[in-house]
Kinemage of the C-alpha trace (Angstrom):
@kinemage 1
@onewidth
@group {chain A} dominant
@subgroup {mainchain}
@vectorlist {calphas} color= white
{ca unk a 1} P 5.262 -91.088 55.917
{ca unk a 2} L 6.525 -87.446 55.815
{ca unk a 3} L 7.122 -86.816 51.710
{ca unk a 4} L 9.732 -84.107 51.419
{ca unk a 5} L 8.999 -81.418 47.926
{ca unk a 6} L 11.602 -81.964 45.252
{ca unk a 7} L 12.791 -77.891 44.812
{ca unk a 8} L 14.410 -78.695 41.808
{ca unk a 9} L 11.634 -79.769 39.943
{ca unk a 10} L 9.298 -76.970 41.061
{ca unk a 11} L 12.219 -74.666 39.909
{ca unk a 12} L 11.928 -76.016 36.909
{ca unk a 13} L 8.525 -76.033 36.573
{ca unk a 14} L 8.538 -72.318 36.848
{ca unk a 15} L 11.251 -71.669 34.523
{ca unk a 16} L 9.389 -73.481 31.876
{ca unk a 17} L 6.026 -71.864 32.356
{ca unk a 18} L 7.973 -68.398 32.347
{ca unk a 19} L 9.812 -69.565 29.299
{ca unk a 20} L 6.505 -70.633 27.600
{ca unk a 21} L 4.754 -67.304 28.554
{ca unk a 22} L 7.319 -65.604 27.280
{ca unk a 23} L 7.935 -67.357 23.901
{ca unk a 24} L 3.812 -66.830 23.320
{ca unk a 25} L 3.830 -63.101 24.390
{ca unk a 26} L 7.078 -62.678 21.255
{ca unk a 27} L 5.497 -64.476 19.191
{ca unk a 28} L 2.538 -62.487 19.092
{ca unk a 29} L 4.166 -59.316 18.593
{ca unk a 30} L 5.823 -60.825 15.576
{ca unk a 31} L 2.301 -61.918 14.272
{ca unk a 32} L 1.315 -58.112 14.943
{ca unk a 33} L 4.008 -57.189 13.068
{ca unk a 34} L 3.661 -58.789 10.356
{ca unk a 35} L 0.229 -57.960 10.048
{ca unk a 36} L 0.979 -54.009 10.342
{ca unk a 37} L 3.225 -54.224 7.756
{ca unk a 38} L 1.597 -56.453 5.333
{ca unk a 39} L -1.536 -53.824 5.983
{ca unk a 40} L 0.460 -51.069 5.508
{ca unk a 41} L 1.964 -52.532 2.309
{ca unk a 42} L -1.237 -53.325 0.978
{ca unk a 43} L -2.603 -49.377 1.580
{ca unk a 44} L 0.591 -48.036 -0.040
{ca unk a 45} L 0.621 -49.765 -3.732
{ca unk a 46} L 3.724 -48.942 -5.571
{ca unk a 47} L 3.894 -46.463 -8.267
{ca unk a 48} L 0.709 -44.708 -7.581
{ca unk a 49} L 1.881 -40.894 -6.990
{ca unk a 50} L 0.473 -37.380 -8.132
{ca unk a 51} L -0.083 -36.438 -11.838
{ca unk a 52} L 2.458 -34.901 -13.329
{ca unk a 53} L 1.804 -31.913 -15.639
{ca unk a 54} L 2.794 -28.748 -17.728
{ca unk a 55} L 1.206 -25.466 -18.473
{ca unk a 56} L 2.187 -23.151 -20.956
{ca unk a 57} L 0.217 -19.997 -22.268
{ca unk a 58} L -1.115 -18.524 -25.422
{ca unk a 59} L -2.962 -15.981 -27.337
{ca unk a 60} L -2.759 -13.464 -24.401
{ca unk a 61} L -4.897 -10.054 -24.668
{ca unk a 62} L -6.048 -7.723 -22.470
{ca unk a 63} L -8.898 -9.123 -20.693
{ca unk a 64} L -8.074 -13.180 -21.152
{ca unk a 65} L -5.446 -15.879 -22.050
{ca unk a 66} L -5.792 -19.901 -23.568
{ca unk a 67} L -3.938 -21.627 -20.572
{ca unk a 68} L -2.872 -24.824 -22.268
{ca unk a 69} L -2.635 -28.065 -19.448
{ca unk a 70} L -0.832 -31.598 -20.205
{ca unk a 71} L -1.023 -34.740 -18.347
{ca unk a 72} L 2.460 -36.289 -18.931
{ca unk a 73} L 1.608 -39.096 -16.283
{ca unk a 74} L -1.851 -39.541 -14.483
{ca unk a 75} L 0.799 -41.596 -11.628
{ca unk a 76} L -0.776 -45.044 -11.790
{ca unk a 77} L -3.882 -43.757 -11.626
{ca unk a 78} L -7.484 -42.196 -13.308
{ca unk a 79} L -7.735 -38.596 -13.440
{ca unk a 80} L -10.756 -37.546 -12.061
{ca unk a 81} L -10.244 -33.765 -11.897
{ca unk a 82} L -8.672 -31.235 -13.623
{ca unk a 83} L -8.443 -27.273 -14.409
{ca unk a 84} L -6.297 -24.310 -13.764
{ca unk a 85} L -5.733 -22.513 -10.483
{ca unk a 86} L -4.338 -18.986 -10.929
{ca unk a 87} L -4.343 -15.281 -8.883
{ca unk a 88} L -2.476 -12.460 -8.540
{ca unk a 89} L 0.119 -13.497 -6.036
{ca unk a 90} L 2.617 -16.539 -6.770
{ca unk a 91} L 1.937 -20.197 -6.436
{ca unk a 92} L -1.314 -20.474 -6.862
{ca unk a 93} L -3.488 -24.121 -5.843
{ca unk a 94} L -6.967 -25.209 -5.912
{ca unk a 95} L -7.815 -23.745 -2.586
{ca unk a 96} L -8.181 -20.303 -4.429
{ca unk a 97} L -9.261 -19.500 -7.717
{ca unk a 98} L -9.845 -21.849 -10.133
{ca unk a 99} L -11.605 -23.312 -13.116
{ca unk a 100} L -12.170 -27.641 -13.203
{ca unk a 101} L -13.252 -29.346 -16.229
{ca unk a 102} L -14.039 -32.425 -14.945
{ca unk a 103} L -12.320 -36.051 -14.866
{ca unk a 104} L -8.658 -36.144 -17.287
{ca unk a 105} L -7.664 -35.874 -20.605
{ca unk a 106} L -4.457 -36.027 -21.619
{ca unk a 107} L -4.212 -31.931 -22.628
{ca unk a 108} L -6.616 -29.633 -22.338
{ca unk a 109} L -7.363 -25.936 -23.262
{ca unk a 110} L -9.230 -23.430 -20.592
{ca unk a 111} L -9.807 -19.534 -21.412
{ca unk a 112} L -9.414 -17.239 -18.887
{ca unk a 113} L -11.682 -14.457 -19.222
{ca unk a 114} L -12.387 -10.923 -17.145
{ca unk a 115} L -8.657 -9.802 -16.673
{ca unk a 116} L -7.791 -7.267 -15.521
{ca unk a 117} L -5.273 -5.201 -18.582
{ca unk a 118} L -2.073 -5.028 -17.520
{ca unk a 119} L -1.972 -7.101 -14.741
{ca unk a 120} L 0.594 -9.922 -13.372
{ca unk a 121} L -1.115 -13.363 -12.887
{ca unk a 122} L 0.318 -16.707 -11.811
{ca unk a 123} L -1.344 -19.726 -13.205
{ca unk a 124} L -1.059 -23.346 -12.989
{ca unk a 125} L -2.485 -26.485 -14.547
{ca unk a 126} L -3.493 -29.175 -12.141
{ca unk a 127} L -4.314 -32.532 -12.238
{ca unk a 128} L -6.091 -35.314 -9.086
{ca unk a 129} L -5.962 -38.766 -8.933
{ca unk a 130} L -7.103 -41.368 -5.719
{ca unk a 131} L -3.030 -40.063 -4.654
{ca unk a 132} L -3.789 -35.998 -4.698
{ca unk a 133} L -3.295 -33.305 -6.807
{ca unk a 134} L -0.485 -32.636 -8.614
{ca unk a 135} L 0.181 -29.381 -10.273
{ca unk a 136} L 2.218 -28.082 -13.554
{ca unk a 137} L 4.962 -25.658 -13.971
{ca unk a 138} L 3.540 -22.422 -13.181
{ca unk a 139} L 3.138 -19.136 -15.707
{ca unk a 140} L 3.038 -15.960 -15.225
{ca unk a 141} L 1.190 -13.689 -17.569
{ca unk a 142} L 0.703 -10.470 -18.292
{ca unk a 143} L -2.285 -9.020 -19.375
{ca unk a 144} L -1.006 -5.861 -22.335
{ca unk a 145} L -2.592 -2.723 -22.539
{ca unk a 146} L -3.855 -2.296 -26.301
{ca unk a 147} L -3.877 0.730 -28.124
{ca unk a 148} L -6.590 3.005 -27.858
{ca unk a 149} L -6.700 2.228 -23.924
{ca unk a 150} L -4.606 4.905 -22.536
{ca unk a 151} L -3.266 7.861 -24.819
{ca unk a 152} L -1.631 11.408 -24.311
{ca unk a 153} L -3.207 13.519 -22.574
{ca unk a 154} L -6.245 13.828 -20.303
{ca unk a 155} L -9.646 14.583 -21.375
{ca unk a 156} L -10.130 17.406 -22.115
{ca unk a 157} L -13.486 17.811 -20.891
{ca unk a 158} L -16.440 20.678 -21.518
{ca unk a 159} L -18.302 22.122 -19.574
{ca unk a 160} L -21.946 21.815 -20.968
{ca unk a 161} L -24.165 23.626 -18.474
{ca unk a 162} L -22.705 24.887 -15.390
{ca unk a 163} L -25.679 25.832 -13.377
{ca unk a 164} L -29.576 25.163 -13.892
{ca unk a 165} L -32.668 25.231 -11.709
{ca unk a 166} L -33.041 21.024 -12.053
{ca unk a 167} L -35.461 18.426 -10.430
{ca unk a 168} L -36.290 15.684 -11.229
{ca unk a 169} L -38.994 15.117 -13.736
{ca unk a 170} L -42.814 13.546 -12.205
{ca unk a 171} L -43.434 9.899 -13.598
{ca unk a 172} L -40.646 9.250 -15.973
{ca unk a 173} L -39.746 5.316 -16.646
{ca unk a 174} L -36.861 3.970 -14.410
{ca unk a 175} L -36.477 1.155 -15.590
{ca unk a 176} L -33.866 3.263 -17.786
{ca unk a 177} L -31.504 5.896 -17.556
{ca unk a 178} L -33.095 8.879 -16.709
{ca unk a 179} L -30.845 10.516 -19.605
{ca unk a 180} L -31.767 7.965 -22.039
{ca unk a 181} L -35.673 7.236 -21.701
{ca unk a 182} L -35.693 6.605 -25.567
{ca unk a 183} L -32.873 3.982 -24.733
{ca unk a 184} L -31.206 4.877 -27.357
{ca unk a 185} L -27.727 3.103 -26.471
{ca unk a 186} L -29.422 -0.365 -25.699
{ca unk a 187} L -28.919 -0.482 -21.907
{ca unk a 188} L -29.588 -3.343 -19.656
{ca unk a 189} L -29.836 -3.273 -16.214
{ca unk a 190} L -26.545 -5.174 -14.126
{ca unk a 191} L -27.821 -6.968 -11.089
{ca unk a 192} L -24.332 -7.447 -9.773
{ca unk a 193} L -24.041 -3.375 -9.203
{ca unk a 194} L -27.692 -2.298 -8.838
{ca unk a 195} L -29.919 -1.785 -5.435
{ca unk a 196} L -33.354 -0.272 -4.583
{ca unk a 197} L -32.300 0.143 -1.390
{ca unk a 198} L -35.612 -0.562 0.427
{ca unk a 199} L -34.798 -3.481 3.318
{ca unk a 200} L -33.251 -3.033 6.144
{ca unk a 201} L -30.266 -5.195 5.752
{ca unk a 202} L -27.530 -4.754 3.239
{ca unk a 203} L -27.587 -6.466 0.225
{ca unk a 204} L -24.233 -8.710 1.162
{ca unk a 205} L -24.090 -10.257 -2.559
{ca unk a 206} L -23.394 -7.029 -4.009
{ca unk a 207} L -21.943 -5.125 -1.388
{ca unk a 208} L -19.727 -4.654 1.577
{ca unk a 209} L -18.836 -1.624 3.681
{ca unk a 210} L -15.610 -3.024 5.163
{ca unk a 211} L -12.194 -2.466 3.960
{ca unk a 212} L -10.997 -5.549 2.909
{ca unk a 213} L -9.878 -6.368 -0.737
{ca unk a 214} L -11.682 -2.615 -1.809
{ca unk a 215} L -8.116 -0.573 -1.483
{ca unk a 216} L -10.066 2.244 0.106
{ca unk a 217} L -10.348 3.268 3.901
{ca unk a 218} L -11.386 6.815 4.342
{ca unk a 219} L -12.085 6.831 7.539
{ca unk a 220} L -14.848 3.987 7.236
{ca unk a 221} L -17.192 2.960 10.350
{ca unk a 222} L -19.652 0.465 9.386
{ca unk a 223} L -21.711 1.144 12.272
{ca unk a 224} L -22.609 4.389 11.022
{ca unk a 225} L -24.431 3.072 7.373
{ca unk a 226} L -27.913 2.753 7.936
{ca unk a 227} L -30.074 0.204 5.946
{ca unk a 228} L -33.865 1.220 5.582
{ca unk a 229} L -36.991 0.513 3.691
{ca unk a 230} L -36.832 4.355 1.676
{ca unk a 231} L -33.112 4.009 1.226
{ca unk a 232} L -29.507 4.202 2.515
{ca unk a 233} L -28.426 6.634 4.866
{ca unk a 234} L -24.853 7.413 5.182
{ca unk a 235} L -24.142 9.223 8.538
{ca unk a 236} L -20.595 10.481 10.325
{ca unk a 237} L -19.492 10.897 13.407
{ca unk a 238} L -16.675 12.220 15.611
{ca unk a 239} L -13.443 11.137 15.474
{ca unk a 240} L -10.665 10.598 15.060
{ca unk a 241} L -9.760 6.859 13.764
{ca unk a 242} L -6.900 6.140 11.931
{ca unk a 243} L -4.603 7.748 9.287
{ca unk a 244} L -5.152 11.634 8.831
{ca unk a 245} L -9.233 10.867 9.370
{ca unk a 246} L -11.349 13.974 11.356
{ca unk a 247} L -14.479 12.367 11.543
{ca unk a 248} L -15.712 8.893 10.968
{ca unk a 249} L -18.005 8.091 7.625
{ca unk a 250} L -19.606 5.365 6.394
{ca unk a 251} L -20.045 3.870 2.841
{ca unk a 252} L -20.358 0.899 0.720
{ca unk a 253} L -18.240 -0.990 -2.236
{ca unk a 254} L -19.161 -2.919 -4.836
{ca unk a 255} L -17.707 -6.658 -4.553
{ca unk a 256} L -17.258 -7.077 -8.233
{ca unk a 257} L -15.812 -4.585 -10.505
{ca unk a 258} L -17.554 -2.651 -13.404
{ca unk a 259} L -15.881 -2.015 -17.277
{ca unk a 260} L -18.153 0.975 -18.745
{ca unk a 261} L -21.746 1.157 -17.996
{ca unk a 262} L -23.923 3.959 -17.136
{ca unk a 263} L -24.285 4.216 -13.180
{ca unk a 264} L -27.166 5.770 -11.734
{ca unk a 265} L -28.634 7.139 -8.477
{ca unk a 266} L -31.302 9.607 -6.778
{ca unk a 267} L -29.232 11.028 -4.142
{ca unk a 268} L -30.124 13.720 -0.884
{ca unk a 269} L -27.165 14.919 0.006
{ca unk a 270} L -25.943 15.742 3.666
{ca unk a 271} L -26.456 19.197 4.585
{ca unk a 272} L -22.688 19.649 6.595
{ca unk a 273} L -19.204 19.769 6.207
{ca unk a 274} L -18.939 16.224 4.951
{ca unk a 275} L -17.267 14.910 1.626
{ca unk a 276} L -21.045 13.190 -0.412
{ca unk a 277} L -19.483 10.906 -2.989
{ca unk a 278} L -20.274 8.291 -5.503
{ca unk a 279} L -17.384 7.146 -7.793
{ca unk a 280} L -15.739 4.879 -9.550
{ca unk a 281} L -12.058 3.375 -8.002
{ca unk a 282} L -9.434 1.187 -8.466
{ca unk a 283} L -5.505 0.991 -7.627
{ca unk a 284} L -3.552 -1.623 -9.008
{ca unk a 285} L 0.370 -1.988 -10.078
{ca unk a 286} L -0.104 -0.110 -13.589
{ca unk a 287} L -2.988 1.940 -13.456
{ca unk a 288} L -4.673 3.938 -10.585
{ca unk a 289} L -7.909 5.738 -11.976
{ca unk a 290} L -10.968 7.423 -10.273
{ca unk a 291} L -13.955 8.361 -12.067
{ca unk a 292} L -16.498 10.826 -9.662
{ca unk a 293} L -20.151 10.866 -10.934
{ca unk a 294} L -21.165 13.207 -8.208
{ca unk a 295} L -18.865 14.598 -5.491
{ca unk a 296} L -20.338 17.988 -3.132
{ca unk a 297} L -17.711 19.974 -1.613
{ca unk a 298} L -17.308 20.107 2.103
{ca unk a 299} L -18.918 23.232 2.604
{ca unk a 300} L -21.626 24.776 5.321
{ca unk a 301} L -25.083 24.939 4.005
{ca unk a 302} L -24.616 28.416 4.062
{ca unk a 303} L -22.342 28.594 0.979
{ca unk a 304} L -24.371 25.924 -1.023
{ca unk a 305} L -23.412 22.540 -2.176
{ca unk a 306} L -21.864 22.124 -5.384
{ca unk a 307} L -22.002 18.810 -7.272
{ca unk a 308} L -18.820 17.945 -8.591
{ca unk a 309} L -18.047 15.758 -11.925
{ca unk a 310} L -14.236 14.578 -11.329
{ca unk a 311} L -11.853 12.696 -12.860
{ca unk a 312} L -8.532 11.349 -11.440
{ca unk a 313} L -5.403 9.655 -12.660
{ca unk a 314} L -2.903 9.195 -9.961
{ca unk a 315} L -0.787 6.995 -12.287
{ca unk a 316} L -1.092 5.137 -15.757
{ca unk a 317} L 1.244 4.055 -18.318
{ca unk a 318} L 1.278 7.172 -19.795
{ca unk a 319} L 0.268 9.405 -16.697
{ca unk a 320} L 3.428 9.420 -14.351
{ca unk a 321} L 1.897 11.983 -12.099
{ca unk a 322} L -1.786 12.529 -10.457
{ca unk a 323} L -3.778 14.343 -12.689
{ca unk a 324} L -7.595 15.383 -12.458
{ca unk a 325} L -10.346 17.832 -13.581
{ca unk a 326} L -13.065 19.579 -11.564
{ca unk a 327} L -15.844 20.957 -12.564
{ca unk a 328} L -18.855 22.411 -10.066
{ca unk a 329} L -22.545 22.359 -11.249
{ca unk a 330} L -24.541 24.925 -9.013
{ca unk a 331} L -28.497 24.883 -8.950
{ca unk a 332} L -29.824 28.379 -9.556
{ca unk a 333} L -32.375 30.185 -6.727
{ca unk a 334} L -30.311 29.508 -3.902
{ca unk a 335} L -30.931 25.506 -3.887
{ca unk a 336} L -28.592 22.647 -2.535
{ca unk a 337} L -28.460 19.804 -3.341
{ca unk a 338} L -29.269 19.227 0.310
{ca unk a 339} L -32.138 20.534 -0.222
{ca unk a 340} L -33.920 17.413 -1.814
{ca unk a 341} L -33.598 14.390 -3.919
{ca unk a 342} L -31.494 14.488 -7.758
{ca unk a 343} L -30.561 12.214 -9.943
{ca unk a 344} L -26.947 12.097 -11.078
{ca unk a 345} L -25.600 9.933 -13.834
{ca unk a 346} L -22.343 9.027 -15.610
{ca unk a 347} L -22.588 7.286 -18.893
{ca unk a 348} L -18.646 5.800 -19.458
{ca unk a 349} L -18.306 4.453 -22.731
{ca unk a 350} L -14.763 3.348 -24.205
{ca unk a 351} L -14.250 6.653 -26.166
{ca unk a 352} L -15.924 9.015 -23.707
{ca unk a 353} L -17.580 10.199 -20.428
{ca unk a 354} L -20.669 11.982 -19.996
{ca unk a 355} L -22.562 13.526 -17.018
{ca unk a 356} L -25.721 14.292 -15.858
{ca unk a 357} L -27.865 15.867 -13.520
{ca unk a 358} L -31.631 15.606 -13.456
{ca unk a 359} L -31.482 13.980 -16.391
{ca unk a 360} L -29.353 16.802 -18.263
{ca unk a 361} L -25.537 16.874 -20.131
{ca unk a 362} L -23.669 18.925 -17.736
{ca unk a 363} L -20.169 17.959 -18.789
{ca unk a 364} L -18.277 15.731 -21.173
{ca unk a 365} L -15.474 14.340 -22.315
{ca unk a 366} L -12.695 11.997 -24.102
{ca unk a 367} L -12.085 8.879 -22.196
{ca unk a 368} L -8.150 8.840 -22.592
{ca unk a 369} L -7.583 7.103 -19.290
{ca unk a 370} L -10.248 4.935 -18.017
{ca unk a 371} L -10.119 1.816 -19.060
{ca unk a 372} L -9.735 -0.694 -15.954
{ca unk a 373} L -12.625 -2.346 -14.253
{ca unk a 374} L -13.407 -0.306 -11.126
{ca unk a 375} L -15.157 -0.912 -7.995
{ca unk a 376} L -18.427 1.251 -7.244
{ca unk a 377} L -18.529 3.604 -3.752
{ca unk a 378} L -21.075 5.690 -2.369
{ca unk a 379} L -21.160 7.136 0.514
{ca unk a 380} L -19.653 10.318 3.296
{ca unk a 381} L -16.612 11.005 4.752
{ca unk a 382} L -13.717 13.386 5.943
{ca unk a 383} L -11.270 14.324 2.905
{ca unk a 384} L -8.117 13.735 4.660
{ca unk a 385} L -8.229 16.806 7.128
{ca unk a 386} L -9.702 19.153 4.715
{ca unk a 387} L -13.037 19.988 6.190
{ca unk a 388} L -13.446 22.606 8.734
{ca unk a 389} L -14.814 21.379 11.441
{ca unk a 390} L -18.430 20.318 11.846
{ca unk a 391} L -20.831 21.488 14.188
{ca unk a 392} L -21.549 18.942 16.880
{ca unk a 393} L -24.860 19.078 16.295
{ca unk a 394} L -24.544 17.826 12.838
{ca unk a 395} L -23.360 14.238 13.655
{ca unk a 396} L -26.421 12.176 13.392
{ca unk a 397} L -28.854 14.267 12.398
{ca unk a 398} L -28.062 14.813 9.247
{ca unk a 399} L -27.302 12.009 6.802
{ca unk a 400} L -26.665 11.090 3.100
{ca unk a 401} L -29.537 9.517 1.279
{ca unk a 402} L -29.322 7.448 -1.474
{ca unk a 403} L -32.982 6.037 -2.679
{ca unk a 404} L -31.047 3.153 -5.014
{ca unk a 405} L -28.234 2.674 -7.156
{ca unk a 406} L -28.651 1.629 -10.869
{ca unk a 407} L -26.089 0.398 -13.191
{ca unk a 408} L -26.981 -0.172 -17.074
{ca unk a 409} L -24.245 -2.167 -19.665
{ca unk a 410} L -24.402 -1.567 -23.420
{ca unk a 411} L -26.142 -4.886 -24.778
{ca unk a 412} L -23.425 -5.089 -27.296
């Protein structure tokens, strides 16, 4: 007996199993679903958001300000840091300067210290919880310049002795000025701004010879400084590179900035057309100073070196125009400072500066002017065009040396 299939039944056989696949596969996504979004619920708690805060500033003076910081809501959450974030340019946040005290309070009180006087800064109070970091209104301040920082006038300056036969003397203590061996002004040696100079590798903690954050250029190749064991030597080279730049030099910056001291160094200067410099520097928005505690003029060996004590003001807020003073100190008996090693020192105080040469007063004056922390440079270069030019035979050969660089602060 021949059994014939039923086709209807098979049909729906298959309908059902499609409809059964298909009610299993939906209701799995919906299980999915609802698991995502319970999860997702669950990660997101209500009301937990970013502190909420306010800054506001007080007793502002010319080198620091009390930045005041309130938690008005931790949002739902501990505080577990908090500080002030601040800087020169606007908006400032945690990935930049700033200063943390630790988990929350509900105010706190930070002082800024080491401004910069009159100077623009931005600052902000901020607070983090387990949501981020939330920051407070932000404040600009503005760091005054007192009296007594910048007067009338410039200088004036004397001239003390203009020319000498000078070296150096034989065995005298350096662990202190060379001008001071009694120590009469209670000097201690800064580690931030002094080098021996005897690796081979530059000292990268204290200094840099790139351009960047220095707001100086001359002409600078870094691949013509020269680290050694007996010193740095400063070398040039051929041109031209950018801006109005004859020859490339080399030198090096401090990375922190210096307010008063007495800077040091035993220097042999280059025996060529090159500008031999170390100096004091600094351009900001209010004040523009330079302070040189030994600058030769570009000039062949032929005609001598003369050391140089300058001082610049290219702007202040009472200086509208650049103003400076030169003064040349000449060795007697046909010398140059090319010749040989000397020691040249400035002693900047807050009423006055003083030079030195070998250990002798060659010029001094009232400080009227200089009263910004400046970066420290030392090093050769061209002087914008003004040097004749050098024989070839020059580059390379002969160098700046610089056996260390010593900076003393009053202990007071």
């Amino acid at each position: 007996m021949k059994i014939k299939p039923n086709m209807k039944f098979s049909r729906e056989i298959i309908l059902n199993t499609n409809k059964s696949i298909y009610y299993s596969v939906v209701f799995a996504v919906l299980l999915l679903l609802l698991f995502l979004n319970c999860n997702k619920e669950t990660k997101n708690v209500p009301g937990i958001t970013v502190p909420v805060l306010t800054t506001n500033s007080a007793n502002i003076t010319n080198t620091s300000a009390d930045i005041d910081g309130k938690v008005t809501s931790n949002g739902g959450a501990a505080v577990t840091a908090q500080g002030i974030c601040w800087g020169i340019n606007m908006n400032p946040n945690i990935a930049g300067e700033k200063i943390s005290i630790g988990p929350g309070s509900e105010s706190f009180t930070i002082k800024m210290t080491g401004l910069t006087p009159g100077t623009t800064y931005y600052v902000r109070a901020y607070a983090t919880n387990s949501a981020g970091t939330g920051y407070g209104n932000q404040k600009s301040i503005q760091t005054p310049i007192s009296t007594g920082e910048d007067v009338p006038g410039f200088g004036p300056f004397t001239t003390i002795l203009a020319h000498a036969n000078l070296q150096p003397p034989v065995g005298w203590n350096q662990n202190l000025p060379l001008s001071d061996q009694a120590n009469s002004s209670h000097w201690v040696l800064n580690p931030s701004f002094s080098d021996e100079f005897n690796t081979t590798i530059l000292n990268a903690t204290n200094w840099t010879n790139t351009n960047t954050g220095l707001g100086f250029n001359q002409g600078n190749d870094p691949a013509l400084l020269k680290p050694t064991t007996s010193g740095m030597e400063f070398y040039m080279h051929d041109g031209p590179v950018s801006g109005p730049y004859q020859y490339r030099g080399s030198w090096i910056g401090s990375k922190t900035k210096l307010l008063y001291g007495y800077i040091e160094s035993s220097i042999d200067m280059a025996a060529n057309y090159a500008n031999n410099n170390m100096f004091l520097y600094a351009k900001d928005n209010t004040r523009w100073t330079e302070i040189d505690v030994v600058e030769t003029y570009p000039l062949p060996r032929s005609n001598g070196v003369k050391a140089s004590s300058n001082a610049h003001v290219w702007y202040s807020p009472l200086i509208s125009a650049h103003t400076e003073q030169q003064v040349a100190f000449v060795l007697d008996g046909g010398q140059t400072f090319a010749d040989g090693y000397h020691v040249f020192g400035l002693a900047w105080t807050p009423t006055k500066l003083s030079w030195y040469v070998d250990g002798r007063l060659v010029r001094e004056g009232v400080n009227t002017s200089w009263h910004q922390p400046l970066n420290l440079f030392i090093g050769i270069w061209d002087y914008h065009g003004y040097m004749s030019k050098m024989p070839s035979d020059q580059f390379n050969i002969e160098a700046m040396k610089a056996k260390y660089v010593r900076v003393w602060t009053a202990a007071n």
